[in-house]
N, C-alpha and C positions, 0 to 999 in steps of 0.2 A: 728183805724188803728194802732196808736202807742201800744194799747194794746196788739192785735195781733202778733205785731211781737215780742213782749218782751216774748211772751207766747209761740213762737215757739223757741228763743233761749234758752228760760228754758228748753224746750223739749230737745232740739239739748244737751246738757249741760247732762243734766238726763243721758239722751243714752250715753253718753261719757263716764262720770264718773261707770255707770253701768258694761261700758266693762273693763276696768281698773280695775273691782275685777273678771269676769266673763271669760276673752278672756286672760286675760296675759299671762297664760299658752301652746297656740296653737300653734302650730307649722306645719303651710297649709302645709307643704315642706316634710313633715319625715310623710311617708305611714303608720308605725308603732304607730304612737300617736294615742294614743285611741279615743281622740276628732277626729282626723281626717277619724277613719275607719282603716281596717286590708286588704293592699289590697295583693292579690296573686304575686308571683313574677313567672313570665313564663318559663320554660326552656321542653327541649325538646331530647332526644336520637333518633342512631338508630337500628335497629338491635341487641336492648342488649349491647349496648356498648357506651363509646363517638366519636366514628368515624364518620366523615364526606364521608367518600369515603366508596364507597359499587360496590359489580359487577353487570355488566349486563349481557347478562338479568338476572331475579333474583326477584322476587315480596321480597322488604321492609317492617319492619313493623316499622312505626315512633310512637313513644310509648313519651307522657308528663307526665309520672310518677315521673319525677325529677323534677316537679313545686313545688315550697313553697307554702303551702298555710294558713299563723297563723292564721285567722280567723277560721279555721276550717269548716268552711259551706260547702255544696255544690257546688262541679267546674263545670263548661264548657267550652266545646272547641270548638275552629271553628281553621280548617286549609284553609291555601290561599297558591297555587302552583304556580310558576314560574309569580308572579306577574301578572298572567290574569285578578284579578279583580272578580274571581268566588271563592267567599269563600264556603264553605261548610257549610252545619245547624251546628247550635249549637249540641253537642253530650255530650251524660254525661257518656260515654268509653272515658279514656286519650289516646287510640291507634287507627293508622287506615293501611291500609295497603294500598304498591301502587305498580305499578309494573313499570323497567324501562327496555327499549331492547335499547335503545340510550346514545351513551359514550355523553359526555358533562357535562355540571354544570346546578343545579337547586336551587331557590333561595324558601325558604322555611320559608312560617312566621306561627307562631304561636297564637292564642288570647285566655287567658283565662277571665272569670268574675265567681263570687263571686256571693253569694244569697244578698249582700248587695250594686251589681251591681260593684263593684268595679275591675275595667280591667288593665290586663296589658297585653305585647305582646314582643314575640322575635323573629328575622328571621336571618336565618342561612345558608349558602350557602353549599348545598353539592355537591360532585364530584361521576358522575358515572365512572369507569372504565372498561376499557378491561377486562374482565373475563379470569382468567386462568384455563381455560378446564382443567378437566388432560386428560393426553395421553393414550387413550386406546392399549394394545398390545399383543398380546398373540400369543401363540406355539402350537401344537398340537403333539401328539405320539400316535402312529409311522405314519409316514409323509405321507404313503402309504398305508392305510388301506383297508384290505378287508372287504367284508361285514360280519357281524355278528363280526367283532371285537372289543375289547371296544378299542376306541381312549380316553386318556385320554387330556384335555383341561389345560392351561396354563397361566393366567394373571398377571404373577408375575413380567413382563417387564412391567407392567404398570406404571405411573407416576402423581406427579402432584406437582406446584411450592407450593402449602395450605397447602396441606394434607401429612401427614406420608404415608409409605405403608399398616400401619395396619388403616390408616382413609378410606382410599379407598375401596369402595363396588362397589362388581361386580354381573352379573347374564347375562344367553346366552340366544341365539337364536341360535339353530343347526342346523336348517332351513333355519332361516332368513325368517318365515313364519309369521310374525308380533306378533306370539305367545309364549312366553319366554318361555325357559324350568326350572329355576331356577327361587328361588325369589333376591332378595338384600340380597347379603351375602358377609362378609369381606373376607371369603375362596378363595381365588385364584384356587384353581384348581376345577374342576370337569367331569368327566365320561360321555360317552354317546356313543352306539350301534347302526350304521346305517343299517337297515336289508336287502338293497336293493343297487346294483350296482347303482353309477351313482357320479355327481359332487354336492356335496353342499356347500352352503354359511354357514358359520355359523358367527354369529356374537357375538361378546363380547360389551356390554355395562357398560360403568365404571361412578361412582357417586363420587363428592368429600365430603367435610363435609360440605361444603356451598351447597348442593346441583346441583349443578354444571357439567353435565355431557357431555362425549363422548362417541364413539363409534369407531369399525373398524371391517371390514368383511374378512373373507379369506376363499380360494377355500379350499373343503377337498372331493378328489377325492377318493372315492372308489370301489374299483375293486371287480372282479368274487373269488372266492375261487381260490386257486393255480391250476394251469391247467401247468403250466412251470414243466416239466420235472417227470411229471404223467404217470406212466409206465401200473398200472394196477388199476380200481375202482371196486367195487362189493358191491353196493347197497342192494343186497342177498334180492331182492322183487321177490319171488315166483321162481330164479334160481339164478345159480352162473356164468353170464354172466359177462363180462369186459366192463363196459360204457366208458372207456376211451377211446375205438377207436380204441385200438390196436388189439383189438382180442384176447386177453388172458384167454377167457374162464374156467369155473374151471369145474370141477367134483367132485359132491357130492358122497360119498362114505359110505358103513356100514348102520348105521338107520338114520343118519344125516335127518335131512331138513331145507328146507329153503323156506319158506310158508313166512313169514316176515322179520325174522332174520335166520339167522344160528345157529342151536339149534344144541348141539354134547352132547349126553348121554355121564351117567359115565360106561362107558365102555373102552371096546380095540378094538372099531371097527369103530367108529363114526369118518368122517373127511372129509375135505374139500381137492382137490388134484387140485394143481395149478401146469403150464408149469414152469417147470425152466425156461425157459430164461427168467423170469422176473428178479429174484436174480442174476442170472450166470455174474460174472465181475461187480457187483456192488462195486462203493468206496464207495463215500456218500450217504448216504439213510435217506428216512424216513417210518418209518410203521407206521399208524395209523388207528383206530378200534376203534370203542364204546364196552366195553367190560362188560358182568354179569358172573363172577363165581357162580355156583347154589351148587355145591357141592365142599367142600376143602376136600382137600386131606394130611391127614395126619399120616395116618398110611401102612402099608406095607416097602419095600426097595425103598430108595429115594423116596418118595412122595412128586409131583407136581401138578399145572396145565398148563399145556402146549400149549403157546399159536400157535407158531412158531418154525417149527422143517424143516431146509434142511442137507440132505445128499449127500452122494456121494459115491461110490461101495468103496473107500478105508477110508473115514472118515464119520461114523453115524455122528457126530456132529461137522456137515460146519458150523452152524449156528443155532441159536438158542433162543428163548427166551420164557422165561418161570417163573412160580410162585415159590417160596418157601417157602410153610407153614410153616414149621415147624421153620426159620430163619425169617420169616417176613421180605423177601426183593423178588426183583427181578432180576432175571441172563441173564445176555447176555452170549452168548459160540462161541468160533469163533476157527475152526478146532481145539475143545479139549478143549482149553482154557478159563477159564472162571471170568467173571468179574461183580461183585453183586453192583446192584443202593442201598444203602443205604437209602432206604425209609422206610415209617411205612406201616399197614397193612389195610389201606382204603380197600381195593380190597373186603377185608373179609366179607363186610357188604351183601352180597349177591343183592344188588342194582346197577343199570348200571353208569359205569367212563370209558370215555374218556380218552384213554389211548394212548400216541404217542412214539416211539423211534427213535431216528436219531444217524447218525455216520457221523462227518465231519474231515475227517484227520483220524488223531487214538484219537479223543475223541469222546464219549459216552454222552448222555444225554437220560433222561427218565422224562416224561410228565405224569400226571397226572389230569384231570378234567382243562386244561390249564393252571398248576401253574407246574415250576419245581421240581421232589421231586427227594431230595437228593443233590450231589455233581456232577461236570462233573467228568466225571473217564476215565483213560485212556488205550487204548483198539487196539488190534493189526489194523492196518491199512488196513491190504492185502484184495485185490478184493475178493468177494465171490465165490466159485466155489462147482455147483450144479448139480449132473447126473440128465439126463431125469426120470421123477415120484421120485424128490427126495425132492420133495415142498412141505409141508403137513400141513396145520392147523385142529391144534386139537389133534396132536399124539404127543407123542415120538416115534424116531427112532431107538431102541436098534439095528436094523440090516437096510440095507438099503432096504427103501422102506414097512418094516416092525417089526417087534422085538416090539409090542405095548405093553402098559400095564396098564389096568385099573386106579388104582391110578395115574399114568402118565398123563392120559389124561385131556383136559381142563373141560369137565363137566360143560357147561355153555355156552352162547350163545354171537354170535360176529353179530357187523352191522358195514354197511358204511366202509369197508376194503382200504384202499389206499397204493399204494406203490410208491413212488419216487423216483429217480437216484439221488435226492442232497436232502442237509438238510435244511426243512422250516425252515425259519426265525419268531422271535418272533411273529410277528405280525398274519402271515400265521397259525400258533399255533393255536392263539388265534378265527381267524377266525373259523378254522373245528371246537374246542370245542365249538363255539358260533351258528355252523349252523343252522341255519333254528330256532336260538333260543334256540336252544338244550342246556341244563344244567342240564344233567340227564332223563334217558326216565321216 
């Protein structure tokens, strides 16, 4: 027995002294010591950044790409949410995503290990907040639209506390039919032609740069083409009757016809003869016509084409409007006197343009394809005054009621004629050039 135990304290002794050349260097405590192992050090972001506070709702993505790891081996991860107890598998993606619709705080741990099992672990509380929506808002023009007019759209009163004006992305609904007209675009503004009388929703939907979005709807009523103060219409389908109600009947005169449009050869004899009392005491007006010149007129004394010609036994030229080839403009004449829109020679192309004139006050405007061309110009004011058979589209009046002349005449075809006792408004413009779609027959 004494043997024994002398032979275990030798042993005891051995081990001793063995660790004293083999262990002295250890250090159990310092991760980094090679004896001890390389273990990972844990950390964790979110959303690309080191913020703890993120909005809701809003799916997160919590990304441990910021873990040390000197061993260099192979990581994994497990996350543990709001201290439930439910960790997740192990994953060997440092990312996962989560999503939160609830303000409050979430306590968020993290666990990495090493291929040489070596763990460590961090948890970090983060804060959701109030999300700052931006503020969806927009405008519309013109506030009152008819149908076929472009309303152009406005999101420039939009807002948001994140984002710049220029971070914010919009796209509509003109409908409000759950189906967007536009896609995601920074553009604030954008176009759109309602072809049909009635009320719509349209909505604007705004995006931040967190992704983050509103919304807001507003009515856009649109109306009939102008009917307010519509004196005479001549749709010129197979006769030269007046749809507007009043009875203003024309008579087709010469070889003229009107089978679809109003077709006036280049002659001296071809024309349309409307009742004065349409013009007779007119202030403000508007004429408007779809108009194809087929032949210009450029050679002989004064050569025109003449779209509008009223007289009167003491003055051929009450009124007046007409082409000038050879000046590349168009003239208004008002008892004599005469006043030229400075535009260019569109007309020329032998193709049909939407052509409008109005007088409000003593200024002059002239419409082209629904775009103004030229300058307003200013233009005697006084009432028009027009003898019985003194109406005539398609001639000049050298004498009243007749004095025609070839080159004079319009030589080209008119549709959809209207007259009015006041001057449409932009928008109304915009509507007749856009009827029924119309941009050119």
């Amino acid at each position: 027995m004494k043997k024994l135990i002398r032979f275990i304290k030798i042993v005891i002794l051995a081990i001793s002294i063995s660790c004293l050349f083999t262990c002295a260097d250890v250090d159990l405590n310092n991760p980094n010591d090679p004896a001890n192992g390389l273990y990972p050090v844990a950390d964790f972001y979110i959303n690309g950044g080191i913020a703890t506070s993120i909005y809701a709702p809003q799916p997160v993505t919590i990304s441990a790409e910021s873990t040390a790891n000197p061993s260099g081996s192979a990581l994994q991860y497990r996350w543990l949410f709001a201290n439930d107890g439910a960790w997740t598998d192990w994953l060997s993606v440092p990312t996962i995503t989560r999503n939160y619709s609830t303000l409050g705080t979430e306590t968020v741990t993290l666990e990495v290990i090493n291929e040489e099992e070596r763990i460590d672990n961090i948890t970090k509380v983060i804060s959701i907040v109030d999300s700052n929506v931006p503020t969806a808002s927009f405008t519309f023009s013109p506030t009152s639209p008819v149908y076929g007019a472009v309303v152009t759209f406005d999101a420039s009163g939009s807002t948001d506390d994140d984002s710049s004006a220029a971070k914010i992305q919009v796209r509509w609904d003109f409908e409000n039919d759950g189906a967007f007209n536009t896609e995601w675009s920074a553009e604030k503004t954008a176009t759109h032609v309602y072809d049909t009388v009635g009320d719509y929703t349209a909505k604007l939907a705004v995006k931040d740069k967190y992704g983050l979005m509103g919304d807001v709807t507003n009515v856009v009523a649109v109306k009939d083409l102008p009917k307010e103060g519509l004196v005479a219409y001549y749709p010129l389908n197979g006769n030269a009757n007046d749809e507007s109600g009043n009875g203003y009947d024309g008579t087709v005169l010469g070889g003229a016809t009107v089978n679809d449009v109003l077709v006036i050869g280049d002659n001296a004899s071809d024309r349309l003869s409307l009742p004065n009392t349409i013009v007779n005491g007119l202030g403000d007006f508007t004429f408007s016509a779809e108009l194809k010149i087929d032949i210009i007129h450029t050679t002989g004394t004064d050569p025109e084409n003449c779209w509008i010609s009223c007289a009167r036994a003491s003055e051929y030229n009450a009124f007046m409007i007409y082409y000038r080839p050879t000046y590349k403009f168009w003239r208004m004449r008002i008892n004599n006197s005469y006043y030229d829109f400075n535009i260019n020679s569109l007309i020329e192309d032998h193709d049909w343009h939407h052509v409008i004139v109005i007088r409000i006050g003593s200024v002059a405007k002239f419409y082209i394809d629904g775009s103004q061309g030229g300058d307003d110009i200013n233009v005697s004011g006084t009432q028009l005054a027009v003898d019985t058979g003194g109406f005539i589209i398609g001639q000049e009046q050298d004498s009243f009621g007749g004095g025609f002349a070839q080159n004079q005449s319009f030589a080209g075809q008119v549709d959809n004629l209207r007259i009015y006792n006041r001057a449409l408004t932009e928008s109304e413009i915009q509507a007749l050039y856009n009827e029924g779609g119309w941009t050119g027959k």
